[in-house]
Structures are given as C-alpha cells and as structure tokens.
C-alpha positions as CSV (number, residue, x, y, z in Angstrom):
1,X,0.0,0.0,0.0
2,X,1.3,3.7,-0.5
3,X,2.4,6.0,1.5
4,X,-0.2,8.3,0.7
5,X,-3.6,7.9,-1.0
6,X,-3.6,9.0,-4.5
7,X,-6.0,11.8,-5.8
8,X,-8.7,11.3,-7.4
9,X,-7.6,13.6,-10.6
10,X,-9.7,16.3,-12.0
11,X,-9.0,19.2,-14.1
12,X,-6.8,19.9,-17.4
13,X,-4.3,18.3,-16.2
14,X,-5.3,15.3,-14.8
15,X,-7.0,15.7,-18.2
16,X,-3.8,15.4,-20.4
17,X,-2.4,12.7,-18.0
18,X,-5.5,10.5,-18.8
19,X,-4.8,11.6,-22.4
20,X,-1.3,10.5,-22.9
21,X,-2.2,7.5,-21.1
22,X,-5.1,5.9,-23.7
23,X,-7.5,7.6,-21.0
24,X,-7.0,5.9,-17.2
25,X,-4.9,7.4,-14.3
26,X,-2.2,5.2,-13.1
27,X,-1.6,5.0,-9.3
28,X,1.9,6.8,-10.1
29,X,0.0,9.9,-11.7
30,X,-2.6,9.7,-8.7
31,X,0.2,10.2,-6.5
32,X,1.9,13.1,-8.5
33,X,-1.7,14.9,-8.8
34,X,-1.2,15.8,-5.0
35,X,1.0,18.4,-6.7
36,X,-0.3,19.5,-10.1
37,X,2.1,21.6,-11.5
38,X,5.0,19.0,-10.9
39,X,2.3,16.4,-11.9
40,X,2.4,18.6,-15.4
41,X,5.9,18.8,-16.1
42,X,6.3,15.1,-15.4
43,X,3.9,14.6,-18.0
44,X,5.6,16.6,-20.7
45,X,9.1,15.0,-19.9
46,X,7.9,11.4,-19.6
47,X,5.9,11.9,-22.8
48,X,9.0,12.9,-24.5
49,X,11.0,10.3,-23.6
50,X,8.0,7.7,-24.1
51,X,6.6,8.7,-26.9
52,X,8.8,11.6,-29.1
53,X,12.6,10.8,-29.2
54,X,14.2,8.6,-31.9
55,X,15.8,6.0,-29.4
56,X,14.7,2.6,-30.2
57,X,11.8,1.2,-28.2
58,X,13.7,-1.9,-27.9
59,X,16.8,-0.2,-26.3
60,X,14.1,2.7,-23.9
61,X,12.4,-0.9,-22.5
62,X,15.7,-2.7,-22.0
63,X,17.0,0.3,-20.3
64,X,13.3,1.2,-18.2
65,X,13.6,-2.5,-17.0
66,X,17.1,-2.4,-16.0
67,X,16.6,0.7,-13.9
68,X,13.1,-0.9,-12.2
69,X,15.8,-4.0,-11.0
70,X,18.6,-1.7,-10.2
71,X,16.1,0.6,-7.9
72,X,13.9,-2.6,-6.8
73,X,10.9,-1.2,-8.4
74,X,8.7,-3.8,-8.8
75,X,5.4,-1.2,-9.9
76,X,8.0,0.0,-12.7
77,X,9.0,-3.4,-13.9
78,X,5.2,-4.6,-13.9
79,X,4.2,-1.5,-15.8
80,X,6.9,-1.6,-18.7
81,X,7.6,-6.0,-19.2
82,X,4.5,-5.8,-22.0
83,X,5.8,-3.0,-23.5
84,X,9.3,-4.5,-23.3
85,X,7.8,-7.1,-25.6
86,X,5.8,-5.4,-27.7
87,X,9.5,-3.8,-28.6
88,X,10.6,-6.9,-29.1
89,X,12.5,-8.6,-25.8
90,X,12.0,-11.9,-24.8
91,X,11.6,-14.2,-21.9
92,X,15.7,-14.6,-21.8
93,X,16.3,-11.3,-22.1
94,X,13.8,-10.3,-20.0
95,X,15.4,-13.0,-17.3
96,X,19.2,-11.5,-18.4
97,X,18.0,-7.9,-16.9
98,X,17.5,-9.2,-13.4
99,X,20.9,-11.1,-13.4
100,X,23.0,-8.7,-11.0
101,X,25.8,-9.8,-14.4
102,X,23.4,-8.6,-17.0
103,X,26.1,-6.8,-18.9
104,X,27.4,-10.1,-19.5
105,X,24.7,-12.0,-20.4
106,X,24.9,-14.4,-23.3
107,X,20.7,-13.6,-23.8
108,X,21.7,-10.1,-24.7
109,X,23.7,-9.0,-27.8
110,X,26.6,-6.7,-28.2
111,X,24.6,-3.7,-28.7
112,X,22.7,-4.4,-25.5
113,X,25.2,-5.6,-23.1
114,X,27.0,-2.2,-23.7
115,X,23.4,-0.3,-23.0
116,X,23.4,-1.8,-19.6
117,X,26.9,-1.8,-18.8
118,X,26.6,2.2,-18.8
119,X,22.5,1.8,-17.3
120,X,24.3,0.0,-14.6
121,X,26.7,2.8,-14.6
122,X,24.5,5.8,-14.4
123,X,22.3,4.3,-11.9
124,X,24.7,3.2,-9.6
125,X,27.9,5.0,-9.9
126,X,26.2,8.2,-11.3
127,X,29.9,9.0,-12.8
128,X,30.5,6.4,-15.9
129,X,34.2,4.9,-16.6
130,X,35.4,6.6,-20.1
131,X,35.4,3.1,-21.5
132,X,32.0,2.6,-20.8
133,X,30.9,5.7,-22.5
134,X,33.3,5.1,-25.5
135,X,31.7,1.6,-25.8
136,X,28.1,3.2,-25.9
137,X,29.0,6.2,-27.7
138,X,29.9,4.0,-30.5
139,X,26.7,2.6,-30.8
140,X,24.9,5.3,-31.3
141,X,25.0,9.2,-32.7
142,X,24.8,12.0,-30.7
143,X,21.0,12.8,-30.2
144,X,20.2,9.2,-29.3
145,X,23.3,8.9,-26.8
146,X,21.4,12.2,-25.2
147,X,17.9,10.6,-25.6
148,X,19.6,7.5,-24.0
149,X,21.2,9.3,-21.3
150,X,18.3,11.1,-20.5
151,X,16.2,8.2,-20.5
152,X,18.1,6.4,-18.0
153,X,17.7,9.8,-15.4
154,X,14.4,10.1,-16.1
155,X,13.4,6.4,-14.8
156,X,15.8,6.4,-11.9
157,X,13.6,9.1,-11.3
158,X,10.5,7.6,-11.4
159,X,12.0,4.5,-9.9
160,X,13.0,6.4,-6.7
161,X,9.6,8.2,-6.3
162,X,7.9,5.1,-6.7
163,X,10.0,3.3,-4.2
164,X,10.2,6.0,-1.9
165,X,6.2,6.2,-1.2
166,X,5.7,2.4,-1.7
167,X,3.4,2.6,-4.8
C-alpha cells in the first residue's frame, strides 16, 4: 500500500495525463496529482521520452527494465515487461535484466550488453568509466546517446519516487 492515498484527478491536467495514457490514471500519476504543477511537467518530460525521441523502443524498454531491477521497483517493472515485448525482448532477455551480471549476459547481444553496462553505470555510480561511455557512444549518434542518457535519469527518477512512497 502507499504512503499516501492518491488523488482522485480532476482538471486539465489530470486531463492530459488520462490523455497521454489511452485515457485511465495510473496510481503513479494519482500520486503526483497531490501536486499538479509537478504532476504537469512530469507529464511533458515522460511523454517525450515515451513517446517523441528517436531512441529505439527496444533499447528505452531494456533500459526502463534495468533501472526498475537496479532501484527494486517492482510497480516499474510490472508497468513496462508488456511494453518491453511489444518492442521486441523476450523471456531470456527479460530473465538476463534481473541477473545482477546482466552486462554479461549471453541472452543479450553486443549492442545491448554495452546499454546496460553504462545503465548500470548511471544508476549506480552516477559517474561512468570513459570506456564505458566510449563503448556506448559508439553505438549510437549523438542525439540518441542524449535521448539514452536522458532516458536512464528520467526512470531512476521515477524509480526512486515510486519506491520512496511504496506505490
């Protein structure tokens, strides 16, 4: 149970929420209603990230899913594993991302071993060895490397609000 009862979301921009989200409230966005404004912004960011960025879905779940096991977010993980498959991951890879070695994993390729090796990281080192940014950089061009950087703050983010008020 949270540690605070969610809202029950009325207005424009409980509105837009409910919009970007097919049309239902999530328990995360009841929560962040308490405060509408920030409830806004987070809206606008997360939308970006979810919905208007070139990064490969594949490579935004792999990296959402990492974070959720990093962070012990289980809501996060629950709310992104069909997505994850829509883009594409399977059960082993799926399985590699909660291996504590998942930037060794023979389920993963190359391409995504590298993605979690700097995930990892981000989320746990917050400053990232220049060989593990080389080895990332390579793989992709600049705007995706920001889009991928920025997607990995952004679900720490919502990974430690989450996990801080037990939703």
């Amino acid at each position: 149970m949270a540690r605070l009862p969610g809202t029950d979301g009325y207005g424009e921009i409980a509105d837009r929420i409910r919009e970007r989200r097919g049309g239902a409230l999530r328990p995360l966005d009841r929560m962040l209603l308490h405060s509408p404004e920030l409830a806004d912004g987070w809206n606008s960011l997360l939308g970006a990230v979810r919905q208007r960025i070139a990064l490969p879905g594949g490579i935004r779940e792999l990296v959402v899913l990492r974070v959720a096991v990093l962070n012990r977010a289980e809501y996060e993980w629950r709310a992104h594993e069909k997505p994850a498959r829509e883009a594409g991951l399977g059960d082993a890879q799926l399985a590699a991302l909660r291996d504590e070695d998942a930037g060794s994993h023979p389920a993963l390729d190359g391409r995504q071993r590298r993605v979690i090796a700097y995930t990892d990281a981000i989320t746990r080192e917050i400053q990232v060895p220049a060989a593990v940014f080389d080895a990332v950089r390579a793989e992709f061009g600049t705007a995706e490397l920001v889009e991928l950087t920025a997607t990995i703050a952004a679900y720490n983010m919502v990974s430690r609000f989450l996990v801080a008020l037990e939703v």
